[in-house]
N, C-alpha and C positions, 0 to 999 in steps of 0.2 A: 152792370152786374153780370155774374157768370152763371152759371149751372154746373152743377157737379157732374163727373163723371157718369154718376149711376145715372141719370137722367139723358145722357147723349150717347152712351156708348153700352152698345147690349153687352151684354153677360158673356163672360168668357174671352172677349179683347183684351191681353195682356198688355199689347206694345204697339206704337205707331209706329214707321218708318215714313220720314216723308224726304224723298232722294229727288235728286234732279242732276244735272247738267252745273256745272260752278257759272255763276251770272243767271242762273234761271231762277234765284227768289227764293229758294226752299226754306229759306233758313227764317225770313222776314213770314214768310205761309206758317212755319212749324210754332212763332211766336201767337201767331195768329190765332190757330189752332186749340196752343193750349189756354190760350185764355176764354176762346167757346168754350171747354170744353171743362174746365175750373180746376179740378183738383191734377193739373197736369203739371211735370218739370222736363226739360227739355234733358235729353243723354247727346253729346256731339260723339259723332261716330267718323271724324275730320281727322287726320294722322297729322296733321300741322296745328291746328288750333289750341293745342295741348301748351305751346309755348308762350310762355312770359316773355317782355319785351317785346314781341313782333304781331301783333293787336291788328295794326292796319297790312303789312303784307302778308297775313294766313290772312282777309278778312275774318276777320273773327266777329264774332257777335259785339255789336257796342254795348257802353254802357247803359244804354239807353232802353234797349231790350233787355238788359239780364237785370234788370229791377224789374220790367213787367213780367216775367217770368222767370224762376228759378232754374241757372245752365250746369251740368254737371261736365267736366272733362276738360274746361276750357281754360288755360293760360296759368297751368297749377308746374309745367315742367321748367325747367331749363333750357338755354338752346343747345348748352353743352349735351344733356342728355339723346339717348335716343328713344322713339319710340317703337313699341311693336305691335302690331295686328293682335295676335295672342293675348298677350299683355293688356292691350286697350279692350280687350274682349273682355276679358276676365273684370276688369274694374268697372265697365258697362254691366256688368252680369251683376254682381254687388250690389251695384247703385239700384239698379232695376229689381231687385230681390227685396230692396230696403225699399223703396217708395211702392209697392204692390203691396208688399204687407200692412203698409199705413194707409193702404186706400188709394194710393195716386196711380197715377197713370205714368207710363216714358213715353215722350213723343222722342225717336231718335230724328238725328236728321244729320248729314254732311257728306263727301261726295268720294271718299278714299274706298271705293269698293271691296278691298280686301278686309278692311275694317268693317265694314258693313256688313257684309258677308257673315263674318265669325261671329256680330254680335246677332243677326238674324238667325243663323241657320245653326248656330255652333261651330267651333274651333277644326277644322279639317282634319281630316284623318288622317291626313298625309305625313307621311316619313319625318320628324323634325329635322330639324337643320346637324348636317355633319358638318363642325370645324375645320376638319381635315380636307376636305371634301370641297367646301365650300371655300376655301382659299383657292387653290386649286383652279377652281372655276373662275373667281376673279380675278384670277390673271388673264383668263384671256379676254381678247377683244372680243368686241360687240359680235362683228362677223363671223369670230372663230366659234364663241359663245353659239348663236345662230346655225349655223353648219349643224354641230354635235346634235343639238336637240331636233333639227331636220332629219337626221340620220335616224337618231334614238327614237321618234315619235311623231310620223310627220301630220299626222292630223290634229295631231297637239300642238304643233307646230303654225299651224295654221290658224290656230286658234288664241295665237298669243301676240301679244301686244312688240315687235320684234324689234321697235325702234327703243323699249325701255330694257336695257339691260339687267336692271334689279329683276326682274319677273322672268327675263328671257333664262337668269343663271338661278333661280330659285325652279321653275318648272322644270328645268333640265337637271337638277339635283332633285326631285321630288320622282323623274323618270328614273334615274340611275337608281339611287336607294331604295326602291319600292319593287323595282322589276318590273312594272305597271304603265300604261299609256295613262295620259294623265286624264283622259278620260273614263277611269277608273273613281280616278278620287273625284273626278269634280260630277259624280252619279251618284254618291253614297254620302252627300250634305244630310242632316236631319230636318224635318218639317219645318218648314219658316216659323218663328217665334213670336211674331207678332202681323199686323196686317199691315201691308206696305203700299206707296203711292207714289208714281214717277212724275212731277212738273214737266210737262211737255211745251217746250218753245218751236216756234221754226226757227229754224238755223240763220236766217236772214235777221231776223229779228235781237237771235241769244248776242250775233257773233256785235249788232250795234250795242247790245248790252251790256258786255264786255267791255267794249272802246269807253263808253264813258265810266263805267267802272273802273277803269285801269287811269282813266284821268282823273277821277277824285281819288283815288285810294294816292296817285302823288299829291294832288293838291290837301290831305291830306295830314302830310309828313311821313310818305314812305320813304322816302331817299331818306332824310333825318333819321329816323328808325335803323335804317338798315345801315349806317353810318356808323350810329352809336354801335353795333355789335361788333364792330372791326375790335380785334386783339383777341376776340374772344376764339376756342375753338370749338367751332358747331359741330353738331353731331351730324353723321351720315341723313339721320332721317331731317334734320332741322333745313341742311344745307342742301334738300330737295324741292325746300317751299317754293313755289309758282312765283317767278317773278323778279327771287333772291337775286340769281347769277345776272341776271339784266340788270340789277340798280346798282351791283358791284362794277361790272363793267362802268358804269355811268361814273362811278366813284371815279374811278381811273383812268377818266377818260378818253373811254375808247369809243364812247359812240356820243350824239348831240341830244338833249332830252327829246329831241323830236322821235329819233331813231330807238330812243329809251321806250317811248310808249307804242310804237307801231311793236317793237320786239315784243313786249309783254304781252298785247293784245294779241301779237302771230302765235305766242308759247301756249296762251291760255284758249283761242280757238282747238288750237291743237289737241289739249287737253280735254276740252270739252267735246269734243268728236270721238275720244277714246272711251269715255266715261259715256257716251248715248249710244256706244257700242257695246259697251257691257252692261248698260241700262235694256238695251232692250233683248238680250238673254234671260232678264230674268224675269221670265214668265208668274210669278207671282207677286207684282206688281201691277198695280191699276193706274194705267195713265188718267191724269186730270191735265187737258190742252188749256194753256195759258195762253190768251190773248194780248197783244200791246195795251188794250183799253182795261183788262183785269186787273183791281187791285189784290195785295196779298188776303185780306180779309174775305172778300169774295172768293178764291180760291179755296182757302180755309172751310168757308162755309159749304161748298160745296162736299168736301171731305169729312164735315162735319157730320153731312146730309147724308154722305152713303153709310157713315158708320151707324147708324141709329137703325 
């Protein structure tokens, strides 16, 4: 049996955020969660899980969990389509407007920070995107890309992720069109929206978590999956999924599945060291440290325990 919100969650908590590390659990914790906590649905705040057909390489929530609790955001797009931060903002905003009114609570949960970001704090103030501009930039390389915005703003510079080019040529278009260090925009976010919680793994542990994660997700049918989308053409944001460009390789035979799963495993550490880099900037968040012996329900409750 559950308990409704009014009874676990004081007065005035609009929204949960429960973020982590990709392989730290969040997702399995936020199902958790809402069903302590009764009248809850879950928002994904994931810039991949958005896609239809690709269930097991976004891991997306199973079927298994979005019958125990009701998932908003999840596998409604295209892979043709793209998505956007903005855009994903905006329809979490809806959702979250719509279930407060009827009483429910949003547990958000998913690991794309920029997504996270805009549905917590609001949509950034920063310069939207110039077409002209923004071509421009994609031309150049990663390095040249890099250079400019060292030039333009180097402590902004320094503060950016330099090995992802999407971000490296978005921040350096957000320097130029603004006249502003990007330390400007990323000072004048609005008050966090809801109360938020980091899964804290050690790194030894997330990075085993991973390995067998990336072994069921093929035993699975991720190859199969990623197979069937050949002919089609992905969108920019689809053909960034974790994992994608390694099971394509595999297609093609350019590496042995052995070398298939060390790759995804090395892509997704990688990813998850970038993500507990910009997990731990934001200061309004409450770590809860995950144990190897913690189940997700236990986690939950613990979260359960501080909101009350």
């Amino acid at each position: 049996m559950t308990t409704s919100p009014q009874s676990c969650v004081p007065h005035g908590t609009k929204s949960v955020f429960i973020l982590g590390s990709t392989g730290s659990g969040k997702s399995a914790v936020a199902v958790e969660l809402a069903e302590i906590l009764g009248n809850a649905e879950i928002i994904s705040t994931d810039a991949y899980q958005v896609y239809k057909r690709m269930p097991i390489i976004t891991a997306a929530p199973t079927q298994e969990e979005m019958l125990r609790v009701k998932h908003h955001l999840v596998g409604f797009m295209e892979p043709t389509e793209n998505n956007d931060a903005a855009e994903h903002a905006r329809r979490a905003e809806q959702i979250s407007t719509k279930l407060q009114k009827g009483g429910m609570l949003p547990v958000h949960t998913g690991g794309s920070g920029l997504y996270v970001k805009f549905i917590s704090h609001g949509i950034s103030p920063a310069p939207p995107s110039d077409a002209a501009l923004r071509e421009e930039l994609n031309a150049l390389t990663l390095e040249e890309a890099v250079a400019r915005l060292r030039e333009a703003d180097p402590e902004g510079a320094a503060a950016t992720d330099l090995c992802n080019q999407r971000y490296v040529v978005r921040n350096l278009e957000i320097v130029l069109l603004g006249g502003k260090p990007l330390s400007y925009w990323r000072n004048n976010w609005q008050e966090p929206r809801g109360t938020g919680f980091w899964i804290v793994r050690d790194t030894a542990e997330l990075d085993a978590r991973i390995a067998r994660r990336t072994e069921q997700m093929l035993r699975d049918g991720a190859i199969d999956e990623v197979a069937a989308l050949q002919g089609l053409t992905l969108s920019t944001t689809a053909s960034k999924t974790l994992g994608l460009s390694q099971v394509q390789d595999y297609l093609k035979g350019r590496c042995t599945r052995s070398e298939l799963v060390s790759a995804i495993s090395l892509a997704t550490r990688q990813y998850a060291k970038r993500q507990r880099t910009w997990l731990r900037r934001e200061k309004w968040l409450t770590p809860i440290p995950a144990g190897a012996g913690d189940t997700p329900r236990q986690l939950a409750e613990k979260i359960a325990a501080s909101l009350r």
